[in-house]
N, C-alpha and C positions, 0 to 999 in steps of 0.2 A: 781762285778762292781755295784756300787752303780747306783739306778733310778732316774734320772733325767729330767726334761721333756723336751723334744728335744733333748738329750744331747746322743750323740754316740761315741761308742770307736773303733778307729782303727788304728792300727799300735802302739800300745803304746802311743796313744797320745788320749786326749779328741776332740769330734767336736760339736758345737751345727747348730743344721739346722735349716734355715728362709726362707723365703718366701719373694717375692718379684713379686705381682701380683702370676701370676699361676709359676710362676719359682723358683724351689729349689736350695738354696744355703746353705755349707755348710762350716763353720769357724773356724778355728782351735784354741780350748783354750789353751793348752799346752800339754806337757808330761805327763800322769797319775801320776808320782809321785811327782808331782809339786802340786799337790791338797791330803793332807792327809786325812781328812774329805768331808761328804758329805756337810757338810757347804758350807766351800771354793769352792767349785766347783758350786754349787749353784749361790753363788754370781758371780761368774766370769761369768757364763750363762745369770747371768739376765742383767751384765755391756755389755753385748756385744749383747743382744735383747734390752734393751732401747740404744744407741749409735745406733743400726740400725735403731731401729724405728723413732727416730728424723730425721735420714739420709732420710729415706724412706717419712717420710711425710713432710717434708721442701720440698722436691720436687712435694708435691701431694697435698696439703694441703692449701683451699683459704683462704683469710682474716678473713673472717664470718668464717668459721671453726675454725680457731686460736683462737679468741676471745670467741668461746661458749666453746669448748669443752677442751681449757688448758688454754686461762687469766682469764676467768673471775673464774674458780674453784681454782687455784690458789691463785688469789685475795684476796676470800672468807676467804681462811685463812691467811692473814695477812692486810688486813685495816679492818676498824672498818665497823660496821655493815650498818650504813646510807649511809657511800661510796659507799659501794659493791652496794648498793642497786642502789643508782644514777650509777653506773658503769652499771648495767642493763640494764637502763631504757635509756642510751648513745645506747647502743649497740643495742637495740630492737625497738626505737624509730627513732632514726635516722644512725645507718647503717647497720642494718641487710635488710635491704627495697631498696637498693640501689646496683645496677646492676652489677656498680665495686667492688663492696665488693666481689665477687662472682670467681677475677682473681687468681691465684695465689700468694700466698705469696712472695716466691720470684718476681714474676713479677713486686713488687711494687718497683719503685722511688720516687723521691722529686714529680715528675710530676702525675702521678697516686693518692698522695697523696693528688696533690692540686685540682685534677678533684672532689677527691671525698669530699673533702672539698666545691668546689663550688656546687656538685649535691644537698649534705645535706641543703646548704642555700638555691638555689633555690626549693627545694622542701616544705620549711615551712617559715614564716614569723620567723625569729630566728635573737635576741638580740647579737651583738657584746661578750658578754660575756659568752652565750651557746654556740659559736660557740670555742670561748677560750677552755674551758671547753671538748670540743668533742676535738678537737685538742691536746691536754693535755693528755687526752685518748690515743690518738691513738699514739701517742709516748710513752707514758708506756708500748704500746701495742707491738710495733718494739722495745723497750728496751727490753725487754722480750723473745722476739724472738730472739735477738741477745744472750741472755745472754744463751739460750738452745742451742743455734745452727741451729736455723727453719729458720736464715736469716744471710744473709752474706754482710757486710758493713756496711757503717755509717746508723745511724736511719733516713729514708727518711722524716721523718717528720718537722724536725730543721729548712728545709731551706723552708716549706711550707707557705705563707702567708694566713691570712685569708680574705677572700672570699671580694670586696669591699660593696658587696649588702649587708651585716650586719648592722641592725641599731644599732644604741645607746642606751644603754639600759636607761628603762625608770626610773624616780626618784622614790625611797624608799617614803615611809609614815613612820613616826611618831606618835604614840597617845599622843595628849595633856594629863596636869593634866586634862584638864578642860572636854577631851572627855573620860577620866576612868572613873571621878565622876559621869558622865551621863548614862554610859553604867552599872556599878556593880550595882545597885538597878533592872537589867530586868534582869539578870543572876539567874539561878538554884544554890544553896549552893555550890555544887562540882565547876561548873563553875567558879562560883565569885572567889571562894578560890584558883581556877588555875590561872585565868583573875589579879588576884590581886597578883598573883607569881611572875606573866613575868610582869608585870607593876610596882612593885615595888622593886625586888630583881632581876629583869632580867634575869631570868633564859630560856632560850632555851627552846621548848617543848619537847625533847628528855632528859633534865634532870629533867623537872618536875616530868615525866612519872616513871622515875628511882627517885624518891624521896619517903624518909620513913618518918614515924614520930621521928624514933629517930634521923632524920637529922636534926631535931629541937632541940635547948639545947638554953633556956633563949631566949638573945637575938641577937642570928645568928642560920643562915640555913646554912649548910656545903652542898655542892656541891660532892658526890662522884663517881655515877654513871649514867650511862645514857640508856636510855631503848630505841631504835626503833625495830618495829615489832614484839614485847616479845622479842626482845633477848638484853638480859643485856651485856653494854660493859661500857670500863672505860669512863670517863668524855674526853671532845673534844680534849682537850691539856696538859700538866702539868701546863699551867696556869688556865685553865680552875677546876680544883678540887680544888675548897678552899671554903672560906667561905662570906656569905653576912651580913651586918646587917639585921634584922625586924626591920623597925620602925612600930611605933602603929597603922595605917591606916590598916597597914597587919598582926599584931601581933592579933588586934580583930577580923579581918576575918576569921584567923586560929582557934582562939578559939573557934568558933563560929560552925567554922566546925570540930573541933576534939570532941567536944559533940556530934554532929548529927551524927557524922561517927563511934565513938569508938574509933578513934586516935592509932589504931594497924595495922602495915603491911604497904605497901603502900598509899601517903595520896592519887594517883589520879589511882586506878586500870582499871576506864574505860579508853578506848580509846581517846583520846584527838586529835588523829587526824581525828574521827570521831565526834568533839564539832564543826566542822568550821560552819556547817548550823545553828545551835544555836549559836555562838557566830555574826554569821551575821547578823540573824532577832534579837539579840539584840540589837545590834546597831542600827539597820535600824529604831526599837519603839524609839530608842534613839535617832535620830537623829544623828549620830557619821555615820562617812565613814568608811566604811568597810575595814583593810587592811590587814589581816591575824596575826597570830599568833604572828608571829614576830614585827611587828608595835611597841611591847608591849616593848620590848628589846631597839628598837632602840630608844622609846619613853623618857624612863625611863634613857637612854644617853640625850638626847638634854633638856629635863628638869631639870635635875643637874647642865648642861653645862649655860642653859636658869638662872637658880636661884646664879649662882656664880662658880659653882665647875670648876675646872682645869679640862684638856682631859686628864692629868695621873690620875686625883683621877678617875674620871669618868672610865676610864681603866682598875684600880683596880677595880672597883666595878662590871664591865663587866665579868672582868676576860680573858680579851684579853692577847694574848701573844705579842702584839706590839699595840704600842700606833698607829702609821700610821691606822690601822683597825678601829681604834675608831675614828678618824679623817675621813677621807675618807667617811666612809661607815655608822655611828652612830650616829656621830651628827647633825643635819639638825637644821638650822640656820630659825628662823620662821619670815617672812615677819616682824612682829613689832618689833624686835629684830636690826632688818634691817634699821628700819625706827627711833624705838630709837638713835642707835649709831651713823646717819647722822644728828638727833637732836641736839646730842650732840657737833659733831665737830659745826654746824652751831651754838650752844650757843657759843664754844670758841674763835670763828673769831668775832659776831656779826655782825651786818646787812652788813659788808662792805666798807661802807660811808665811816670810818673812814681814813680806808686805802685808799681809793680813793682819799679823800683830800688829802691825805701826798704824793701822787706822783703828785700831781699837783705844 
């Protein structure tokens, strides 16, 4: 009889024994001659120790448990690496810390769902759109469990509302032309030349970071990869991998910097998520408001849009996979923009009068 681990023969038939707390149980795999090899018999042992063990921990097994120790490893291997990473920070932030997370899995409903929904708002000052975001989780989270078997019925999460206490998330910044020109002369080489990346080819800091010099050819930057936390992954979307023009503003900054650097291997190896305090006390000598990395992106939209460009070119050149995205969320529409095109309609009416006489 071949060695297996647990696996016992008796009466002509294989049995594998489990546990069940301090209680031994024991399962009948089949007739010994039903298993030719010690392969087969193997695998049959191990289909009917994992089948128990989901059966065993769906019943034992809290919400916070599910989520450390099978979604989120799970995860790890298949979304991209900045996900995973905000999947963490969902889970360690705001509900690993909270008291219902701590009930059983199955014990969870729509209702339980939506307790712990309101505990996460009330316990932080959190935007209508973090709370999305967590909610969106936790349904991936019950999808998942359904799809092993750790949870029985629809995903309690669908018919959950979120929380009323959420405020509205507050509005996006923009960097003018007028707030680059100011800020790139206090910038360090490396910096400028990243600062002048996301400001003029709008590149995301996760595909900077994953940016080579042979992604430069004449005059466009090819968009291939993307690096958070050292770990290399593809670019955000299939629209996302393509390519930008360099116009000359940024084609000299790169030269400038591919002399001082040797223009081999990646152009930004430091950390770029550790420039933020440098790129703030630039701005701050600058006089420019400070608004993070991104500003740069969303800048580099409403200045296109500002000088003439359509929201599909503008789109393109984001490399958005839907125009809506770049509407919505990238163009910001700048107070004399505002004030021009009311200009405007009041030159086509003129003062009025006119019309006024005519209905008299």
């Amino acid at each position: 009889m071949w060695k297996v681990r647990n696996v016992v023969e008796d009466a002509g038939s294989f049995y594998v024994r489990l546990y069940e707390g301090k209680k031994r149980r024991k399962i009948r795999l089949g007739r010994c001659d039903e298993f030719p090899t010690k392969a087969s018999l193997e695998r049959a042992a191990e289909e009917i120790r994992t089948k128990h063990h989901v059966a065993v921990s769906g019943r034992t097994i809290t919400l916070s448990q599910f989520i450390k120790f099978f979604y989120l490893p799970i995860a790890k291997a298949h979304v991209r690496a900045i996900t995973h990473s905000g999947y963490e920070t969902i889970y360690r932030v705001h509900i690993q810390p909270q008291k219902i997370a701590n009930l059983k899995l199955w014990e969870f409903s729509t209702v339980e769902v939506q307790a712990l929904l309101h505990a996460i708002a009330a316990s932080r000052d959190l935007t209508k759109m973090t709370l999305k975001h967590i909610k969106a989780f936790l349904s991936g989270v019950f999808r998942h469990a359904i799809q092993i078997g750790f949870y029985k019925g629809a995903n309690p999460v669908h018919e959950a509302q979120l929380p009323w206490k959420a405020r509205p998330s507050s509005d996006t910044e923009a960097y003018s032309l007028e707030d680059i020109r100011l800020t790139l002369p206090h910038l360090s080489l490396p910096l400028r030349a990243a600062f002048a990346v996301a400001s003029f080819a709008g590149l995301r800091r996760s595909e900077m970071q994953g940016l080579e010099w042979t992604d430069i050819e004449e005059d466009r930057l090819t968009v291939r990869r993307s690096v958070v936390a050292g770990v290399e992954d593809a670019p955000k979307s299939k629209a996302s991998k393509s390519w930008v023009p360099i116009v000359p503003p940024l084609a000299a900054i790169l030269e400038e910097y591919r002399e001082a650097s040797g223009g081999v291997g990646r152009l930004f190896p430091m950390s770029l998520g550790n420039a933020y305090d440098a790129l703030r006390a630039a701005m701050k000598e600058a006089g420019v408001l400070y608004a993070g990395w991104h500003a740069a992106r969303r800048g580099l939209a409403s200045n296109l849009y500002e000088l003439g460009a359509d929201d599909l070119t503008v789109q393109r050149i984001l490399r958005h996979g839907s125009v809506q995205v770049t509407r919505a969320s990238y163009i910001k529409l700048r107070d004399a923009r505002v004030d021009s095109a009311m200009g405007k309609l009041s030159d086509r009416f003129g003062n009025g009068t006119d019309a006024i006489e005519q209905t008299r």
